[in-house]
C-alpha positions in Angstrom: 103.0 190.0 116.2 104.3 190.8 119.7 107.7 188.1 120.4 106.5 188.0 124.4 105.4 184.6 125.9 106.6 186.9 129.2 103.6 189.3 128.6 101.3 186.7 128.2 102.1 184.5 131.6 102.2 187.7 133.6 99.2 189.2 132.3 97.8 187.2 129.6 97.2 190.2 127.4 99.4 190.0 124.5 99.0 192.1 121.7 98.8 190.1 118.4 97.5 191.0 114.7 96.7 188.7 112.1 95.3 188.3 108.4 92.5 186.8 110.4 91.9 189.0 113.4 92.0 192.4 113.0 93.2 195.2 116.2 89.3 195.8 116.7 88.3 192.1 116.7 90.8 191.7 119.5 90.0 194.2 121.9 86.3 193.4 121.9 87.6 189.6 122.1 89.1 190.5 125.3 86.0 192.5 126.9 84.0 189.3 126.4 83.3 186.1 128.4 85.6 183.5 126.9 86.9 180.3 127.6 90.8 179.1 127.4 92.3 175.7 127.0 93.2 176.5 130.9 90.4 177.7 132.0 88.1 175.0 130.7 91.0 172.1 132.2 90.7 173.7 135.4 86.6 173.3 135.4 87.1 169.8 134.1 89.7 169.1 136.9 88.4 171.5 139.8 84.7 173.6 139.8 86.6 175.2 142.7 89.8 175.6 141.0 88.4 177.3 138.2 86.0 179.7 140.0 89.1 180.4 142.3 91.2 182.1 139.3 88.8 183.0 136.7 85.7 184.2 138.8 87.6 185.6 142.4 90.8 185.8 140.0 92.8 185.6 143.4 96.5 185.7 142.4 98.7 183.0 142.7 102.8 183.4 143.6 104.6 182.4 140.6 106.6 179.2 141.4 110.3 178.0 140.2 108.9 175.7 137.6 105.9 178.1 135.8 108.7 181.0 135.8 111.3 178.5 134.0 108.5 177.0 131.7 107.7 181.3 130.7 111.6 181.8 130.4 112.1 178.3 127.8 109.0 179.6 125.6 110.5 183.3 125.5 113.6 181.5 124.1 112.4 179.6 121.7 110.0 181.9 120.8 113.2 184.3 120.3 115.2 181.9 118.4 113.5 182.2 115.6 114.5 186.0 115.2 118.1 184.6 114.2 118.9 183.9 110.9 118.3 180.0 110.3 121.8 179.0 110.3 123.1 180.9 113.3 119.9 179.1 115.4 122.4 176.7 117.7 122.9 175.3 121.0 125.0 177.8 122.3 122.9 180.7 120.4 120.0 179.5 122.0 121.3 179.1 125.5 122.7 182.8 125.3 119.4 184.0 124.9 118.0 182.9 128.7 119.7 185.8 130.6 118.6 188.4 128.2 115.2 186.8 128.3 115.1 186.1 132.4 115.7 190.5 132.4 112.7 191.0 130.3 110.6 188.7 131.8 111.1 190.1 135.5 110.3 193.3 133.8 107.6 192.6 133.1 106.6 191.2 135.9 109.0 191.9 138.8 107.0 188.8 141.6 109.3 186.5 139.3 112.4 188.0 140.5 111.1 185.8 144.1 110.7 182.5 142.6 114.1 182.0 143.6 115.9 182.6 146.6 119.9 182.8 146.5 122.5 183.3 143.9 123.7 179.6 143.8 119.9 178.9 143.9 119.5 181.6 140.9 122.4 179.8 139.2 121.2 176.8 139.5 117.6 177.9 137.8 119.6 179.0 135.0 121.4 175.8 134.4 118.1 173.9 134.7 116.7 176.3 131.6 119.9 175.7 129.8 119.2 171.9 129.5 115.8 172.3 128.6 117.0 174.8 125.9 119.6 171.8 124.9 117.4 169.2 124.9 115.2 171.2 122.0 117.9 171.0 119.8 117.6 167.0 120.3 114.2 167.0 119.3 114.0 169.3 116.4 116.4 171.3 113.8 115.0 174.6 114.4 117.3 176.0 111.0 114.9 173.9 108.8 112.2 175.6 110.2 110.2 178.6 109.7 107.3 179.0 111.7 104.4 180.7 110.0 103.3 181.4 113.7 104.7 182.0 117.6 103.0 182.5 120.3 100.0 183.0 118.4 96.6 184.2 119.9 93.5 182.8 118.3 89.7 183.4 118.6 86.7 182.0 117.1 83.0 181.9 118.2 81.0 178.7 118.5 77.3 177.9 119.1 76.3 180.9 116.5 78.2 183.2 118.8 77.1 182.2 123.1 80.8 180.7 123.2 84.2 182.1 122.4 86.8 180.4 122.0 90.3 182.3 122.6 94.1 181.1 123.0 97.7 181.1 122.5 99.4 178.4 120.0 103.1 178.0 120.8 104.0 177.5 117.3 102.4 177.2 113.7 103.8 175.8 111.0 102.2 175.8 107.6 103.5 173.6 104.8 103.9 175.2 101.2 100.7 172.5 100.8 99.1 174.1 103.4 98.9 171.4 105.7 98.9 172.4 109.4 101.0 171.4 112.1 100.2 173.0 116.0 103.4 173.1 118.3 103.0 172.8 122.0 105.9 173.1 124.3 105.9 171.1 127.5 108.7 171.7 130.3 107.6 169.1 132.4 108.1 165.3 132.1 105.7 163.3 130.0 102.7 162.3 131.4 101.1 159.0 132.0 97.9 158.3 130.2 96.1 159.8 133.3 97.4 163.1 132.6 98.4 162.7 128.6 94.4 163.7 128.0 94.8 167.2 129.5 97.7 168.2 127.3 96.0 166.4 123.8 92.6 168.8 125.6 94.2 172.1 125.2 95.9 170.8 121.4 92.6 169.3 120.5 91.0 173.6 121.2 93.4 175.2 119.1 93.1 172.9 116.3 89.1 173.1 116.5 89.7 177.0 116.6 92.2 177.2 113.4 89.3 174.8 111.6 86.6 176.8 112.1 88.9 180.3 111.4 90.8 178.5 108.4 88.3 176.1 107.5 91.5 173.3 107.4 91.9 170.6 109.8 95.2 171.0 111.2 97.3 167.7 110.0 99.3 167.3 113.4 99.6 168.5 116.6 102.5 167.9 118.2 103.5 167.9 121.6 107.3 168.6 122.5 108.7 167.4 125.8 111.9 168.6 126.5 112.5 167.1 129.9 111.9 163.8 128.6 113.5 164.2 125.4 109.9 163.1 123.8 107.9 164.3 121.0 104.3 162.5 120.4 102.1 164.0 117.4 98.8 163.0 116.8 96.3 163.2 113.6 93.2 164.9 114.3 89.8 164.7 112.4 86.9 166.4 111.3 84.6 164.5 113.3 86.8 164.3 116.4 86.8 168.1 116.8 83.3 167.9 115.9 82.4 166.3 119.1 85.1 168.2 121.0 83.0 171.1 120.0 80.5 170.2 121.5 81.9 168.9 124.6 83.3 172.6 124.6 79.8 173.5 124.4 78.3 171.8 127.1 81.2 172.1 129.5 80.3 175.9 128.8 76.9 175.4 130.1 78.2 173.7 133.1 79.9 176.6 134.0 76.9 179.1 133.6 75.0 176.8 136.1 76.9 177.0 138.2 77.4 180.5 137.8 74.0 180.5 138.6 73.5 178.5 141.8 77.0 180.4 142.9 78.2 176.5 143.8 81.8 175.5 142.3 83.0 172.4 144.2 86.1 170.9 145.2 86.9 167.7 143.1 89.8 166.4 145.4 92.6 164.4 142.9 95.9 163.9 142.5 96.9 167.6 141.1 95.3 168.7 144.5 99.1 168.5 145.3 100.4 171.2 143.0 97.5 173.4 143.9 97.9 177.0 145.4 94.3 177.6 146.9 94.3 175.0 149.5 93.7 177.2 152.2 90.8 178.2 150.5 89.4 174.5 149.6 87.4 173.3 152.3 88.9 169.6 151.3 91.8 171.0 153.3 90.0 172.7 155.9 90.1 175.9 154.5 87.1 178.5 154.0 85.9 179.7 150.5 85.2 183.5 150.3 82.1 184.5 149.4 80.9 184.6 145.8 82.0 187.8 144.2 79.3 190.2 143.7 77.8 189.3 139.9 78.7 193.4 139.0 82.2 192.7 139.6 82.9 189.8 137.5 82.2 189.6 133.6 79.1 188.1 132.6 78.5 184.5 131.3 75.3 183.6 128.8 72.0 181.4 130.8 72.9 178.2 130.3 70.3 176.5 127.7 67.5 174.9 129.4 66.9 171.2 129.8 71.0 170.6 129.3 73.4 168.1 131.3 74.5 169.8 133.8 78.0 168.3 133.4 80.2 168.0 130.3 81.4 164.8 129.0 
């Protein structure tokens, strides 16, 4: 496997093999429509939103706080490459510069997020105590992660939908029980926004239960702002339903591919958002819909389905 959450943020392309997916499974997984934990949050949260970046896939400037989320990931993801007992604080926090260089070389808009040396300094720093506040939260030289930054595929609904994303970290117990690692850079979220995180852990654990055939026995969601881990149990018949709320929210999307009509669903997160200019809830003008030969296809929606997902 590839050790770049950088690659993956800047282009979302990166190259992973598995005992499960082989190099030609993943190509053509990457030629064909698919939905994301992302992508299907941003139809759930904004029609607009998600037509905006996966349909027009009109770039967005990275800001300070995705480009210091990236850089903690590409650490942690790195500190696993030491030898367990050399995986400390200050072993850690060494890695950020070194992982900074190879993230703006990868993608060189990043070196913009900040603007100043005591402003660059100062972005550092802020990584640093997020790297710190890991080592609060977990003992990373008792661990070794069967998985990082792991890229998953499976196909649901005897093949219309597939499934495809990228698990943090995956541990697997000499029992084979399961645990999904998620790392969040942000604060914990109220109960408003504590469904959207548990959304995207709720798709990978569906996708390894379908690809594994186990029902992963945590997922675990790692807050390192707040200092906060929260895990959760899933079941069989929980991600039985979240299938098919996958499903139809899959359907939504190809009718609306097919009436060309994404709308605006004004809400709190409207603040974060980089397309207001182009949301007519902020006076702004939507381009036109993209020619359909330009953009990749997506299967007829079934007939007589809801047109919205639960």
């Amino acid at each position: 496997m590839t050790d770049s959450a950088l690659a993956r943020s800047a282009a979302d392309a990166v190259a992973a093999s598995t005992d499960l997916l082989g190099d030609d499974v993943l190509e053509d997984s990457r030629r064909r429509p698919s939905l994301s934990p992302s992508r299907a949050a941003d139809f759930k949260t904004c029609p607009l939103l998600y037509r905006l970046r996966s349909i027009d896939r009109i770039p967005e400037p990275p800001t300070a706080d995705q480009a210091r989320g990236t850089l903690v990931h590409a650490v942690l993801e790195s500190l696993f490459d030491l030898p367990a007992d050399g995986r400390d604080p200050e072993a850690a926090k060494a890695l950020v510069e070194p992982q900074w260089q190879r993230l703006v070389e990868a993608e060189p808009a990043l070196a913009n997020v900040v603007d100043g040396e005591a402003a660059f300094a100062a972005f550092l720093q802020s990584t640093r105590g997020l790297v710190d506040s890991y080592f609060t939260l977990e003992d990373p030289r008792r661990l070794s992660p069967a998985e990082r930054e792991y890229l998953v595929a499976t196909e649901i609904d005897d093949g219309r939908l597939q499934l495809r994303g990228y698990i943090d970290r995956l541990d697997v117990a000499p029992d084979g029980a399961i645990r999904v690692v998620d790392y969040k850079t942000g604060s914990a979220p109220r109960e408003a926004f504590e469904a959207r995180a548990l959304f995207q852990l709720k798709f990978y654990a569906l996708v390894l239960w379908r690809t594994r055939g186990v029902v992963p026995a945590v997922l675990r969601l790692v807050y390192l702002r707040d200092g906060e881990v929260c895990d959760f149990t899933p079941e069989a018949d929980e991600l039985a339903r979240f299938e098919r709320t996958l499903v139809a929210l899959w359907d939504a999307i190809a009718r609306s591919r097919e009436r060309k009509t994404f709308v605006a669903t004004p809400s709190r997160l409207c603040a974060w958002c980089s397309y207001q200019s182009l949301c007519p809830e902020f006076g702004g003008t939507t381009p036109p819909f993209p020619e359909e030969s330009s953009i990749s296809p997506v299967p007829q929606a079934r007939s007589g389905d809801a047109d919205h997902a639960s």
